[in-house]
LOZA-517277 format. One line per 5 residues: for each residue z, x, y of N, C-alpha, C, O. Coordinates in steps of 0.2 Angstrom, whole numbers, plus 2048, in hexadecimal, padded with zeros to 3 digits. Example, Ala and Ser with C-alpha at 12.3 -4.5 7.8 and 13.67 -1.06 7.14 Angstrom:
% residues 2
827:842:7E4:827:83E:7EA:827:842:7F0:82A:847:7EF ~ 823:840:7F5:824:844:7FB:827:840:800:828:843:806
***
This chain:
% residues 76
B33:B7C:C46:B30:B81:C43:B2B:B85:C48:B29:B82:C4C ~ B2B:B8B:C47:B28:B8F:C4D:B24:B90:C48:B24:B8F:C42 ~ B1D:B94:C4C:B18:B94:C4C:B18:B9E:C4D:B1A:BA1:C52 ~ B16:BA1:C47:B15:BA9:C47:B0E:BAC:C49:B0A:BAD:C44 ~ B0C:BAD:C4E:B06:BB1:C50:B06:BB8:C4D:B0B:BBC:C4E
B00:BBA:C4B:AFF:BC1:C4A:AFF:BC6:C4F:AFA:BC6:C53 ~ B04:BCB:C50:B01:BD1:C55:B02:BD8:C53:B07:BDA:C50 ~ AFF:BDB:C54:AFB:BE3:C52:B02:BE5:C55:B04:BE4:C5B ~ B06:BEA:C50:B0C:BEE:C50:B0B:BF3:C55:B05:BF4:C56 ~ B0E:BF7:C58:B0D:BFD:C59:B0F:C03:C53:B14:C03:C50
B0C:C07:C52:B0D:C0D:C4F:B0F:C11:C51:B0C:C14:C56 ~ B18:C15:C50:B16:C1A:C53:B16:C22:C50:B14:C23:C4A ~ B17:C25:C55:B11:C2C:C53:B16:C30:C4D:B13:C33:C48 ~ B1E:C2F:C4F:B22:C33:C48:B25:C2E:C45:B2B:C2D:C45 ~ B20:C28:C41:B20:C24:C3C:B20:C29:C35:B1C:C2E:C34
B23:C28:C32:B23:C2A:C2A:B1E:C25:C26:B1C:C27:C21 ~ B1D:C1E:C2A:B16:C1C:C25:B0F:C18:C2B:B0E:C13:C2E ~ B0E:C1E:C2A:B07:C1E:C2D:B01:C19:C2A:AFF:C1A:C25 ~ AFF:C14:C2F:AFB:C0F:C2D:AF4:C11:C2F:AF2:C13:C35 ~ AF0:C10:C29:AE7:C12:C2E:AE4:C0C:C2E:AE7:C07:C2C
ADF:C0E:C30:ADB:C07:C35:AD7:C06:C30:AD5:C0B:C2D ~ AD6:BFE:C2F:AD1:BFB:C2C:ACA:BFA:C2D:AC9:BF5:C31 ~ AC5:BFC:C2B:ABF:BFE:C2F:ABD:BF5:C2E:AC0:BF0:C2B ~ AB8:BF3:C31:AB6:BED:C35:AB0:BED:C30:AAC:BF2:C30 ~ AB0:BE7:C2D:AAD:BE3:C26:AA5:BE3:C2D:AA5:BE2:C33
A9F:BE7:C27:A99:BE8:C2A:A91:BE3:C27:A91:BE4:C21 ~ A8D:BE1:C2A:A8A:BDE:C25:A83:BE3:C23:A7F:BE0:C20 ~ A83:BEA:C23:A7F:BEF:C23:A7C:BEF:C1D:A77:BF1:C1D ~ A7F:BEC:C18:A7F:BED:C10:A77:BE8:C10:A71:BEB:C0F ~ A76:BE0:C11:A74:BDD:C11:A6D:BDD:C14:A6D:BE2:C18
A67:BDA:C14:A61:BD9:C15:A5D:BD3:C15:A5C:BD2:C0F ~ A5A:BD0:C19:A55:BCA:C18:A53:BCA:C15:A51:BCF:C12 ~ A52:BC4:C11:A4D:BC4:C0C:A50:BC5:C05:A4C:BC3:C00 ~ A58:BC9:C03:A5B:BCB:BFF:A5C:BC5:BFB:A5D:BC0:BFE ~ A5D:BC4:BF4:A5F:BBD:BF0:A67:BC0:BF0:A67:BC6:BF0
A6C:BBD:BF0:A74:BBB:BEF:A76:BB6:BEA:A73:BB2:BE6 ~ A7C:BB9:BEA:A7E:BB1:BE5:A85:BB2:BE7:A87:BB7:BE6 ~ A89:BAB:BEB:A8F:BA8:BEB:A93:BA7:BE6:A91:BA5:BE0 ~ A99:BA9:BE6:A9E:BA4:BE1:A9C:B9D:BE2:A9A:B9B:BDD ~ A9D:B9A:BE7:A9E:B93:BEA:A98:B8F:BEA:A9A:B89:BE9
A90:B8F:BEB:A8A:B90:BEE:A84:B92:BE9:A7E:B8F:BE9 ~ A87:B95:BE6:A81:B98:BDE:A7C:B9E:BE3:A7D:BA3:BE6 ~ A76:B9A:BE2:A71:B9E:BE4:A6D:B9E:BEA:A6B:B99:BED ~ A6C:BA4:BED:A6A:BA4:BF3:A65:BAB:BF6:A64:BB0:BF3 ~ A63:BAA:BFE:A5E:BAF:C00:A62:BAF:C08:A64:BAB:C0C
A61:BB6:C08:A62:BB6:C0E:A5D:BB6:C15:A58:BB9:C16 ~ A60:BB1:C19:A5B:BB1:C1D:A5A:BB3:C23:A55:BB3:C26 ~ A61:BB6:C27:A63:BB9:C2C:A68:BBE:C2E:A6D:BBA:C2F ~ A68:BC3:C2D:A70:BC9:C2F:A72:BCC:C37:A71:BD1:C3B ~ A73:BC8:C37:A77:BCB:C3F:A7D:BD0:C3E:A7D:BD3:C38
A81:BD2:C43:A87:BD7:C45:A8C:BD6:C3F:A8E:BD9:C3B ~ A8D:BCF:C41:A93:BCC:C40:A93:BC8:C38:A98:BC7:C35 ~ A8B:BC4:C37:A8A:BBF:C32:A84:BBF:C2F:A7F:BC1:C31 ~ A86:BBC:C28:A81:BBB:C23:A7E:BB6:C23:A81:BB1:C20 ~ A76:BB3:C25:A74:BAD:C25:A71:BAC:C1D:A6E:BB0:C1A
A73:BA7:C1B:A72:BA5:C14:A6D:B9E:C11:A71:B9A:C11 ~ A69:B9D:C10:A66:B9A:C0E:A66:B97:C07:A63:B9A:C03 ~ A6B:B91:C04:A6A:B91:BFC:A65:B8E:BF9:A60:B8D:BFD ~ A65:B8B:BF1:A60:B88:BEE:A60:B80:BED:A5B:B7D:BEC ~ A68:B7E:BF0:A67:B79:BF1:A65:B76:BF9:A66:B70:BFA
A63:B78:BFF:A60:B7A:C04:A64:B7B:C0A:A63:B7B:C10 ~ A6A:B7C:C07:A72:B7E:C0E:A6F:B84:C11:A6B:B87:C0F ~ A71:B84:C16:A70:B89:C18:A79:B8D:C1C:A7B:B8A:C21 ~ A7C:B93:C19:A83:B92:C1B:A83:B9A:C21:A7E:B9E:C23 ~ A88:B9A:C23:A87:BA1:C25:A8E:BA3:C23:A93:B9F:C22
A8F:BAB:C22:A94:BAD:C21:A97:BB3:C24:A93:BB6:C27 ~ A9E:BB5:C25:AA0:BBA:C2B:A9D:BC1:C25:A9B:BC1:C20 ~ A9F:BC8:C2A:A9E:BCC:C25:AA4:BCF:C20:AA9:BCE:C23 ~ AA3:BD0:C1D:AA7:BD3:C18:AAA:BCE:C14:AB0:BD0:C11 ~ AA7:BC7:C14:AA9:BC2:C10:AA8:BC4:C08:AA3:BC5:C05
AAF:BC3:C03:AAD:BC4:BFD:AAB:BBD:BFA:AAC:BB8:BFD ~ AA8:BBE:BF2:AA3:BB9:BEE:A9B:BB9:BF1:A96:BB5:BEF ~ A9B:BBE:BF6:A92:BBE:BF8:A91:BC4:BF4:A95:BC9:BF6 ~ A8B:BC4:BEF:A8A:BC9:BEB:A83:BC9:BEC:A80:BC4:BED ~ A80:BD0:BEE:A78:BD1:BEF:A77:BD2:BE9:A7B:BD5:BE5
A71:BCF:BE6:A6D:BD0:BDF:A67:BD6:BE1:A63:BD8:BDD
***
């Protein structure tokens, strides 16, 4: 069995199906100090937002991180 890697197609210009770009998952929405609530996790605070990740702190005392644009993270 071979092994399929992912690679970014080329497009070209007199394509009849023109693909647009997916904008890049931001954690802009989010804020310190914010309460969330997981599918997986229940309840929780946020406790650091970086570029890329969501620092989370839960109520049972986990502390997780998540990438951006992670769904089941809902700000309250």
């Amino acid at each position: 069995m071979t092994q399929s890697r992912t690679v970014a197609r080329r497009v070209l210009p007199t394509s009849p199906f023109q693909r647009t770009e997916t904008p890049t998952p931001t954690t802009a929405g989010y804020r310190v100090g914010a309460r969330i609530t997981h599918d997986r996790y229940g309840l929780g605070r946020i406790v650091a937002v970086d570029e890329g990740f969501i620092f989370v702190k839960f109520s049972d005392g986990a502390a997780r991180q998540f990438p951006a644009g992670v769904r089941g993270l809902i700000q309250l």
